[in-house]
N, C-alpha and C positions, 0 to 999 in steps of 0.2 A: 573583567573576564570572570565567568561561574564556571567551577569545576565539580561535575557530579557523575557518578555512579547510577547510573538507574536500572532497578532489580525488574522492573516491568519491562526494561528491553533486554534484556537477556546479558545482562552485566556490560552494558558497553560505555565504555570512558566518553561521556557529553560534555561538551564546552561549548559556552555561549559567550559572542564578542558581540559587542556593541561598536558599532563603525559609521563610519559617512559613508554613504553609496559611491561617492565617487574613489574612494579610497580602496575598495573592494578588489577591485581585480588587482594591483600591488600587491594588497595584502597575503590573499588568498593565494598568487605565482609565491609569495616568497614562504608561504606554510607548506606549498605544494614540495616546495624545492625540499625543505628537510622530510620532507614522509614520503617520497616519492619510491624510494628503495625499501617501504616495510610492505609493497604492495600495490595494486591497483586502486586505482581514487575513481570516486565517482560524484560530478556535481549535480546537485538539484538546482535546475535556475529557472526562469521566465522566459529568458529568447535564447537556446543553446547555444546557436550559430555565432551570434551577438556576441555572446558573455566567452566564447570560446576563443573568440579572434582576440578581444581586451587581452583576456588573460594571460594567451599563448605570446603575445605583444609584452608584455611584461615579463614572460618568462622568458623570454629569449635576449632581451635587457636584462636579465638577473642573471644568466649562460654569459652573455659579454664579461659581463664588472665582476661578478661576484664569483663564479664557480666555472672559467674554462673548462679544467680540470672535467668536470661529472658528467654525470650518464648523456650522453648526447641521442640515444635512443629512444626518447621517450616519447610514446604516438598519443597527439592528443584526437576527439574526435567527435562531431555533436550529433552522428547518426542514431538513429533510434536504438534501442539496445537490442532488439530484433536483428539488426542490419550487421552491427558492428561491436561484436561482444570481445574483440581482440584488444583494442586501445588499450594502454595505460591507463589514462585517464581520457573521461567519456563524461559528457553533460546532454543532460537532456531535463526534461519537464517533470513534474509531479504525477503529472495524467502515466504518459509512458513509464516511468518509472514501479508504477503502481502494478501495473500490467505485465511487467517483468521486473525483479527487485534486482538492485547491483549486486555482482557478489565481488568485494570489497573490502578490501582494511581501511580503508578512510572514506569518510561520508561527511560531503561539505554540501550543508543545506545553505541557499541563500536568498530565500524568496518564502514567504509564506507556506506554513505546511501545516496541516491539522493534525491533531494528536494522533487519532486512529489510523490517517494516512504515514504515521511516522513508524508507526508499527509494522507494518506491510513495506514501508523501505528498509526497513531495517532486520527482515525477515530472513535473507540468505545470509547474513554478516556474521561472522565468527566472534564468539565471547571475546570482548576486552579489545576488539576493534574501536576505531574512534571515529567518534559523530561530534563533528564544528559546524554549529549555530551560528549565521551570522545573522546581526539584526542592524537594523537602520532607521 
C-alpha cells in the first residue's frame, strides 16, 4: 500500500492497493464498512450494476458476521449520478462520472482512470477527503 498527499488535487489523502481482481469487492465491502459513517462513497468502476451487486453481496456478509450492530441504512445504488444523487454509496463509470463529479468523502477508483480524468472526479471533493486506488 502507497500513502500520499497530492498538492495537485487539492490535498486529498490518496492510497494506492495493489490486489487480485477477484479479491476486490471483499476488499473494498469491508473499507466500505469502516468509512461509511465519514460520509458518502462513490465507486469508479467498469460495469456499475455488476460491481454493485458483488459488492453489496459481501457487504451484507460482513452486516451477518461482522457488524450486526451498524447502520443498517445504507442505500447502495449504480444509477447514473444524474438519476440517483441520494445513495450512500453510488457506482457508476468514468465517462458518467466525468459529466457530473461525486460529491463525496471517499472515492474508490477501480478501473483505470487518467490523470486529467482524475482531476475532474476529484473536483467537488472537499480537502483531506480520501481517494483508494485499487490496482490489479
Amino acid at each position: 500500500m502507497t500513502t500520499s498527499t497530492i498538492n495537485e488535487m487539492r490535498y486529498l489523502q490518496v492510497k494506492t492497493h495493489s490486489i487480485s481482481k477477484d479479491e476486490l469487492p471483499q476488499v473494498l465491502a469491508f473499507h466500505m464498512l469502516t468509512t461509511c459513517l465519514d460520509g458518502n462513497i462513490s465507486v469508479v468502476c467498469e460495469t456499475p450494476d455488476n460491481f454493485m451487486k458483488q459488492v453489496k453481496k459481501e457487504w451484507d456478509r460482513l452486516m451477518q458476521i461482522r457488524a450486526p450492530y451498524y447502520r443498517k441504512n445504507i442505500s447502495f445504488s449504480a444509477a447514473s449520478p444524474f438519476d440517483d444523487v441520494q445513495a450512500n454509496i453510488s457506482f457508476s463509470t468514468v465517462e458518467e462520472y466525468k459529466l457530473l463529479p461525486p460529491m463525496c468523502s471517499t472515492l474508490y477508483i477501480t478501473c483505470k482512470v487518467q490523470k486529467r480524468d482524475m482531476y475532474l472526479l476529484t473536483s467537488w471533493m472537499h480537502p483531506h477527503s480520501a481517494v483508494v486506488i485499487y490496482k490489479y
